[in-house]
SEKE-31946 format. One record per residue (C-alpha): chain; y, x, z. Coordinates in steps of 0.2 Angstrom, whole numbers, m for minus. Layout:
SEKE-31946
+-------+-------+-------+-------+
: chain :     Y :     X :     Z :
+-------+-------+-------+-------+
:     A :     Y :     X :     Z :
...
+-------+-------+-------+-------+
END
This chain:
SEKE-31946
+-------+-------+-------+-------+
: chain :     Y :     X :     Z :
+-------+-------+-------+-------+
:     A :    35 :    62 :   136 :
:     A :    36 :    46 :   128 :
:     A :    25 :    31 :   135 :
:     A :    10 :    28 :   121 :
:     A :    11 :     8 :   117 :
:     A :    m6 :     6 :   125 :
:     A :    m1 :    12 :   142 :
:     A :    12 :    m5 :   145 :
:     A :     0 :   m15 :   137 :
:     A :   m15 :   m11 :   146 :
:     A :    m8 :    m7 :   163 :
:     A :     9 :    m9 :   169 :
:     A :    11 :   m28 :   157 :
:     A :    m7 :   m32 :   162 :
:     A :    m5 :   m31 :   180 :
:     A :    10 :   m41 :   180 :
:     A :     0 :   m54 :   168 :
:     A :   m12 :   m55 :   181 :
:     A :    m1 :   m59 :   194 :
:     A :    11 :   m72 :   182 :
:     A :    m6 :   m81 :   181 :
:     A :   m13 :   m78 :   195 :
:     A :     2 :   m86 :   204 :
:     A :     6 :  m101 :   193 :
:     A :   m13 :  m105 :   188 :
:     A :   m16 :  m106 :   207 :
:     A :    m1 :  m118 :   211 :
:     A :    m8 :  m130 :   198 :
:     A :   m26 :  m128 :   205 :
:     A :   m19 :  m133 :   222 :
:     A :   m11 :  m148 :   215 :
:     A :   m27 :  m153 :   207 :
:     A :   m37 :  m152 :   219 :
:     A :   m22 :  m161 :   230 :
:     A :   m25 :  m176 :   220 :
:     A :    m4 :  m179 :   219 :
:     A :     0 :  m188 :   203 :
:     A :    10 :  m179 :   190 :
:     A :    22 :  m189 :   187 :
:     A :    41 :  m197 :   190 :
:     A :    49 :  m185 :   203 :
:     A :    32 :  m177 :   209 :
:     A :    31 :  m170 :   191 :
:     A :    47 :  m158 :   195 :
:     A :    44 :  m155 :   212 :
:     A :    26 :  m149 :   209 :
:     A :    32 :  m141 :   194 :
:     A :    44 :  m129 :   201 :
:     A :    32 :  m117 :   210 :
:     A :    22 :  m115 :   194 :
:     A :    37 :  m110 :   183 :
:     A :    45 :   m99 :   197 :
:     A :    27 :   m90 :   195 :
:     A :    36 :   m74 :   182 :
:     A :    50 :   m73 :   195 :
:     A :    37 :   m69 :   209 :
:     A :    25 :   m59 :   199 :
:     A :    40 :   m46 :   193 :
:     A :    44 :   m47 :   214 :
:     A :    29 :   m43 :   218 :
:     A :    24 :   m30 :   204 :
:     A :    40 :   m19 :   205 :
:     A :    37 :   m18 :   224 :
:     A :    18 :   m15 :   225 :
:     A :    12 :    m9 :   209 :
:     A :    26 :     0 :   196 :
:     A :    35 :     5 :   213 :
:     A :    52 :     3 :   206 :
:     A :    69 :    m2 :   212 :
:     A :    70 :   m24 :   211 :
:     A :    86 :   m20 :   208 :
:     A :    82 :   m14 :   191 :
:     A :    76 :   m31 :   186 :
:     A :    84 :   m38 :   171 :
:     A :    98 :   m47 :   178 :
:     A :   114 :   m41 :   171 :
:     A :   125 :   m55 :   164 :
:     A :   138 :   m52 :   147 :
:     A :   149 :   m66 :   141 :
:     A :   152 :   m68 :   122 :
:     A :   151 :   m80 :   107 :
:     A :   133 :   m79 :   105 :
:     A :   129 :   m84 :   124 :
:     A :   141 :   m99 :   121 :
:     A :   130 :  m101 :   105 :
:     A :   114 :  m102 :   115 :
:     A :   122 :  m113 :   128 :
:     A :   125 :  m128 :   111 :
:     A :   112 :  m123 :    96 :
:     A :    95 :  m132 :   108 :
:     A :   109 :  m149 :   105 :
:     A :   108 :  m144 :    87 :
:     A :    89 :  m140 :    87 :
:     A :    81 :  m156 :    95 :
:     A :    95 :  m167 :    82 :
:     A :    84 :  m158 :    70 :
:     A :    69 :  m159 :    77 :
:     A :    72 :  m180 :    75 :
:     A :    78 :  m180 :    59 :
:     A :    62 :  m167 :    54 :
:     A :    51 :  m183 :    61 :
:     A :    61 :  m194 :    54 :
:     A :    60 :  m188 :    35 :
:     A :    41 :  m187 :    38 :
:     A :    38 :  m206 :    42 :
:     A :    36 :  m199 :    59 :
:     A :    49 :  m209 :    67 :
:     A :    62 :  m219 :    65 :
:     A :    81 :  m213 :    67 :
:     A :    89 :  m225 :    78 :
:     A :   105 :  m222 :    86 :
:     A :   108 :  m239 :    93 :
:     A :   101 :  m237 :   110 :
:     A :    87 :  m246 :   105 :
:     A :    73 :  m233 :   109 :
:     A :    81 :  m232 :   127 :
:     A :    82 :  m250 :   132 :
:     A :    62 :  m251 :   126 :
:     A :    56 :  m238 :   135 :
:     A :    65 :  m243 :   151 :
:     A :    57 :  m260 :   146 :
:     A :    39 :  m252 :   145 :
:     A :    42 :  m243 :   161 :
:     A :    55 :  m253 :   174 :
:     A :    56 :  m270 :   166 :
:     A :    66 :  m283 :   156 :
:     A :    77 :  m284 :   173 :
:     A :    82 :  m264 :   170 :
:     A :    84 :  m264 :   154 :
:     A :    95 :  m277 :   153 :
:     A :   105 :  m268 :   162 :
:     A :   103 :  m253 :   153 :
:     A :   108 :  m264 :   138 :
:     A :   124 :  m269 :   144 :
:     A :   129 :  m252 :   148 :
:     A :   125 :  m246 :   132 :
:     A :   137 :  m263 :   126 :
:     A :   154 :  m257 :   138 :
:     A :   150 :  m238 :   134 :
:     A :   166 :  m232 :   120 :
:     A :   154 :  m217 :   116 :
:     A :   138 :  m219 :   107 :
:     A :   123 :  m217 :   119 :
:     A :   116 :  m202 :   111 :
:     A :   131 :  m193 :   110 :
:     A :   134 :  m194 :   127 :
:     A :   115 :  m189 :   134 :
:     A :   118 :  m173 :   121 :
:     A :   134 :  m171 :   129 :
:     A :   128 :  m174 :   149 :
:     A :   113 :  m161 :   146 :
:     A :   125 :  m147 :   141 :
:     A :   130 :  m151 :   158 :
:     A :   114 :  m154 :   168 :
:     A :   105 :  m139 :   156 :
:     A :   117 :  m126 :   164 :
:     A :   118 :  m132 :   181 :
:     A :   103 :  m137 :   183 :
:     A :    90 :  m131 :   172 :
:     A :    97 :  m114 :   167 :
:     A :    95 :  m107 :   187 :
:     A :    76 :  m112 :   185 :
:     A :    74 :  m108 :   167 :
:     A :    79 :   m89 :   173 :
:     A :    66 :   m87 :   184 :
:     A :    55 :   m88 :   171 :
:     A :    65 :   m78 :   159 :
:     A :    66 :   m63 :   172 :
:     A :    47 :   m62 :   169 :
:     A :    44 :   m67 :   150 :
:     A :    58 :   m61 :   141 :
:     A :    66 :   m48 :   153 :
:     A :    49 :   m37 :   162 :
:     A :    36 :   m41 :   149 :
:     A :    47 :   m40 :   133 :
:     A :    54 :   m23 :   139 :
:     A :    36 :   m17 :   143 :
:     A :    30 :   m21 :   126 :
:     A :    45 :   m18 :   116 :
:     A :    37 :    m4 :   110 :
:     A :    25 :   m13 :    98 :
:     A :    40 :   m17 :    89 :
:     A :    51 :   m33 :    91 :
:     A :    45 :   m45 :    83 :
:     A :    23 :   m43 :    86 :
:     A :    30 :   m41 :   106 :
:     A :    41 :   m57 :   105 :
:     A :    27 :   m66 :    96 :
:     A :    12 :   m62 :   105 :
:     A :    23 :   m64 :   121 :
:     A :    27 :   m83 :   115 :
:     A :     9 :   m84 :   113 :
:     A :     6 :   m80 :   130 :
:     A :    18 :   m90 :   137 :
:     A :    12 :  m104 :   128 :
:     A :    m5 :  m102 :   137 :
:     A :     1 :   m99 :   154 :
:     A :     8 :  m116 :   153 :
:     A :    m5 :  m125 :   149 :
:     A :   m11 :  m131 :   166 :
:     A :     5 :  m141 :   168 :
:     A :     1 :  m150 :   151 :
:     A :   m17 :  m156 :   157 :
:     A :   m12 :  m160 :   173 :
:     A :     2 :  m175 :   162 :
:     A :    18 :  m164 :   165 :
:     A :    23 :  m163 :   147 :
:     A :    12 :  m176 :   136 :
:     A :     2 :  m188 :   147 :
:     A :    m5 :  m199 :   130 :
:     A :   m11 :  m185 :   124 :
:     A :   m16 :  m169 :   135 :
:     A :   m28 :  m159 :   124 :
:     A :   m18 :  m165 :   109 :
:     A :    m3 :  m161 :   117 :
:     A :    m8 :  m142 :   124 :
:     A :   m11 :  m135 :   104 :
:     A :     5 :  m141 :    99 :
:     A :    13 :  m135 :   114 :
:     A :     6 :  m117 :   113 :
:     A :    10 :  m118 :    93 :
:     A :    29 :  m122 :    96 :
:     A :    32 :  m108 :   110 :
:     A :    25 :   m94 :    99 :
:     A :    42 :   m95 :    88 :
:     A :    51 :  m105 :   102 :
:     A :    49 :   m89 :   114 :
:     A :    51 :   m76 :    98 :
:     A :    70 :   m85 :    97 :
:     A :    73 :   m84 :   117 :
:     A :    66 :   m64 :   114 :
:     A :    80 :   m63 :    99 :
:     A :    93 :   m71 :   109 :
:     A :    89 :   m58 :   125 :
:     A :    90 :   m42 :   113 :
:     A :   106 :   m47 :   104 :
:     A :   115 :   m55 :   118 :
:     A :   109 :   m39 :   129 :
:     A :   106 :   m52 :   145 :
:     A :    90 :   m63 :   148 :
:     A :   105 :   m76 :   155 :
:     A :   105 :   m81 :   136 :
:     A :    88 :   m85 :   135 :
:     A :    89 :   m94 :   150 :
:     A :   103 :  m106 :   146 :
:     A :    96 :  m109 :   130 :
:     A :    79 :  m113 :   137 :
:     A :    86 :  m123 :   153 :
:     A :    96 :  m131 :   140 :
:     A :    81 :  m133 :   129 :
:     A :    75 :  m141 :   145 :
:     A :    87 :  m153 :   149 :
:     A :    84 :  m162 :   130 :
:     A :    65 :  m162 :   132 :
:     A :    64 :  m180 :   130 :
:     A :    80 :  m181 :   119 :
:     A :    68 :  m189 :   105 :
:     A :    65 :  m207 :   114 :
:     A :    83 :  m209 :   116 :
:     A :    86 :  m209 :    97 :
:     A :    67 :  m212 :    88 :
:     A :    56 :  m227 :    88 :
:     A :    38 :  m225 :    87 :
:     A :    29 :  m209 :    86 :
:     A :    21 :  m198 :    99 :
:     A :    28 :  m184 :   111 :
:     A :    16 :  m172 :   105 :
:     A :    19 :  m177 :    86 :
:     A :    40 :  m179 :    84 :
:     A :    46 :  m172 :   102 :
:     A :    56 :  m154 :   101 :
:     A :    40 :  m146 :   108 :
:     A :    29 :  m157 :    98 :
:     A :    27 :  m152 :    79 :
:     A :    43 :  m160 :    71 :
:     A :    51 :  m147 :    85 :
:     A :    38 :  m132 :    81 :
:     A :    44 :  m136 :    64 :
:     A :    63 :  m135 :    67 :
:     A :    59 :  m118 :    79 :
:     A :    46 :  m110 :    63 :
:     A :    59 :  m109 :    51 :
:     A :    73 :  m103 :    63 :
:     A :    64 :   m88 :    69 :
:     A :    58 :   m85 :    50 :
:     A :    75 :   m84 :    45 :
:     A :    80 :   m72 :    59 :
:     A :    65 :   m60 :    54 :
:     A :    73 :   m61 :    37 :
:     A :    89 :   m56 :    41 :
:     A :    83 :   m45 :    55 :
:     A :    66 :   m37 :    50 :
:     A :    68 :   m25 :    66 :
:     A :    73 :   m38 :    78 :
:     A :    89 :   m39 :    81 :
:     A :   106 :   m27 :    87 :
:     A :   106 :   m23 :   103 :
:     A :   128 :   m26 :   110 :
:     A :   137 :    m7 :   110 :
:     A :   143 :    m6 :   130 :
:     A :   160 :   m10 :   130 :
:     A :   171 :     5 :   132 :
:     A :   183 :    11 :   146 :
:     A :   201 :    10 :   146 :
:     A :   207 :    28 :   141 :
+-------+-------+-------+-------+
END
């Protein structure tokens, strides 16, 4: 018999809620009460076993709770034109999201190197960023061009292994768990959720230290259609390794907008600020136009006859 809608909701996704919190929420009550400074290289450090919170939690609730084979976690990897398209659309998306803050009087467009050479000014002084300057003189490629370029790179090495491991968890257990709510009310409410359970990293400086409180509404706000798209790009891809390259590419241009924007704040033009949650709105509105039912799950491939 099929499973009524209420069941995952109620048991089988809230028990792995409540370790997915239980887990990350706790790590960032250690580091409070630690005393550790947020920041610089503590900020990642500190930050990995909060986001490596879902990847536990699904350990830990097929094991003790569902009592199901961790090898039926979502971890199956396809190769085809739209992971490749995950891998370059967060370049096209935080260009966007500038240009969005730009258009508004947000921001200044500034493709220069300017914006780079002030803020290694404000943060390492006029010694580094004369440096930082001349680089940005001898360089034959512009300066934003190449950060785009390096965090295709850095996003898939790097930030696309971590990115998984909360993938696994958000958009792999949970999305399948409430798939049966339909697709877009699970992707949303899960981007919802998502956007709570990091909110401890915001207030303790990890993603907009001017403006925390600020900074946490506009970050919860942008991951509801942010998360819906990674949800979309899971179901039509058929692996959660598209959501995570997209979102450990995603990752690696979080900062994107002080390379090539003057003025403005994080939380106002930044890709998770509300220029981004801007950019992310209409893209996920014009997949639930086209797809109204989410999207088309990819026919297994066939065997040789």
């Amino acid at each position: 018999m099929e499973r009524s809608v209420t069941t995952p909701l109620l048991r089988r996704a809230g028990t792995w809620l409540a370790l997915c919190f239980a887990w990350s929420w706790g790590v960032a009550a250690l580091v409070q009460v630690s005393g550790i400074p947020v920041e610089g290289y503590w900020s990642l450090v500190l930050a990995i076993p909060f986001l490596v919170g879902p990847l536990v939690a699904s350990l830990l609730w097929k094991r003790f709770v569902v009592h199901e084979p961790i090898a039926s976690l979502d971890t199956g990897l396809r190769f085809d034109g739209l992971v490749v398209l995950c891998w370059i659309a967060p370049v096209a998306i935080v260009w966007a999201s500038a240009l969005v803050a730009h258009g508004f009087g947000w921001a200044t467009l500034d493709l220069t190197g300017a914006p780079i050479v002030d803020r290694v000014l404000a943060v390492r002084g006029a010694e580094a960023a004369a440096k930082v300057q001349e680089g940005l003189l001898a360089s034959q490629v512009p300066y934003p061009v190449l950060a785009s370029l390096q965090a295709l790179i850095v996003g898939l090495f790097f930030y696309t292994p971590l990115a998984f491991a909360e993938e696994i968890g958000w958009r792999g257990v949970l999305l399948r768990e409430l798939r049966p709510l339909g697709f877009w009310p699970a992707a949303l409410l899960i981007g919802a959720i998502w956007g709570l359970w990091q909110v401890p990293l915001v207030l303790l400086g990890g993603y907009f230290p001017d403006a925390p409180i600020q900074g946490t509404l506009v970050m919860v706000g942008a991951s509801i259609p942010l998360g819906a798209l990674y949800a979309w790009v899971r179901e039509a891809s058929g692996t959660v390794w598209a959501a995570a390259l997209a979102h450990g590419v995603l990752t690696a241009l979080g900062g994107f907008h002080e390379l090539i924007l003057s003025g403005g704040a994080a939380e106002v033009v930044g890709v998770k600020g509300v220029a981004g949650g801007i950019v992310l709105l209409v893209l996920a509105v014009v997949l639930f136009a086209r797809f109204p039912s989410g999207p088309r799950a990819p026919q297994p491939a066939q065997a040789a006859g």
